[in-house]
C-alpha positions, 0 to 999 in steps of 0.5 A, a space after each residue: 500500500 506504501 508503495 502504491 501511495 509513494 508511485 501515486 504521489 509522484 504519477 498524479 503532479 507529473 500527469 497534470 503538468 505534462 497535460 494539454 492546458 486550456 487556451 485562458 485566451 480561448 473559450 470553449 463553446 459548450 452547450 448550457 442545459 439550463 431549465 430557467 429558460 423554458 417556457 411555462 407550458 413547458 413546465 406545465 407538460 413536464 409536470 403533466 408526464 410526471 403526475 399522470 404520464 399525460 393519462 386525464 383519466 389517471 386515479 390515485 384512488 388513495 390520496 383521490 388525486 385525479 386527471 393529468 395533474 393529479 389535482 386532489 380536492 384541498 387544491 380545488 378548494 384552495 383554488 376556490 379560496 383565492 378566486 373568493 379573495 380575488 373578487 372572481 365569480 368563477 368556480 371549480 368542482 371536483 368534478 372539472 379536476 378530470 378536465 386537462 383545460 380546466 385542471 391547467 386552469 387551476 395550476 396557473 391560478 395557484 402559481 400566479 397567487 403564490 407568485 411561483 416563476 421559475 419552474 423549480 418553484 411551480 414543479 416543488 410547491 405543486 408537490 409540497 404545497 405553497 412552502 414545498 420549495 424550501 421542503 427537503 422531500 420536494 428535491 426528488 420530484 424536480 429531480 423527475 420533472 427536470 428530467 421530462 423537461 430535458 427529455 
């Protein structure tokens, strides 16, 4: 093991000097994959494939999430609340949770009142409520909607 240590010791310094070193006057053109600029349908479509693998007709039965986003009945009524203070008329059923339309209408109206604007934002407190950004349980979820967004 001493030997391999002292060998390692002595390779590694020699390695990186002997190695071609980067132009500092040159750069170099690498693509950037970064999900800051995409749009929100994007995102929208992303979340779609991760909640319901873009079925309208998918049921959780357990938690009763159902449609493409998965939408349960606490977020129809939060919905509802925030129309209430917002001095609308309109109104969603559970029932209008099945409708793609109808349930997208219902995630833009949740983002915009908790002013949700990257997509790390809407995907993490779509998954964990109006504080799910900072929840540590949430990290795993953008994980996959990132993935559907680099698809």
């Amino acid at each position: 093991m001493k030997n391999f240590l002292a060998i390692a010791a002595l390779f590694v310094p020699l390695t990186a000097a002997i190695a071609p070193q980067p132009d500092p006057g040159r750069s170099i053109d690498l693509p950037i994959i970064t999900v800051e600029h995409i749009s929100h349908d994007d995102v929208v479509q992303a979340i779609i494939l991760v909640e319901s693998s873009g079925n309208d007709a998918a049921h959780r039965v357990s938690e009763d999430a159902v449609g493409a986003l998965q939408i349960r009945r606490t977020m129809v009524r939060d919905v509802n609340r925030i129309l209430r203070r917002n001095g609308s008329t309109v109104r969603y059923s559970y029932n209008d949770r099945w409708i793609r339309e109808l349930s997208i209408e219902m995630f833009d109206i949740y983002c915009e009142h908790y002013n949700l604007t990257t997509p790390e934002e809407k995907a993490r407190c779509w998954n964990g409520g109006p504080k799910g950004i900072y929840k540590l349980c949430t990290q795993r979820y953008w994980e996959k909607v990132k993935k559907e967004l680099r698809g």
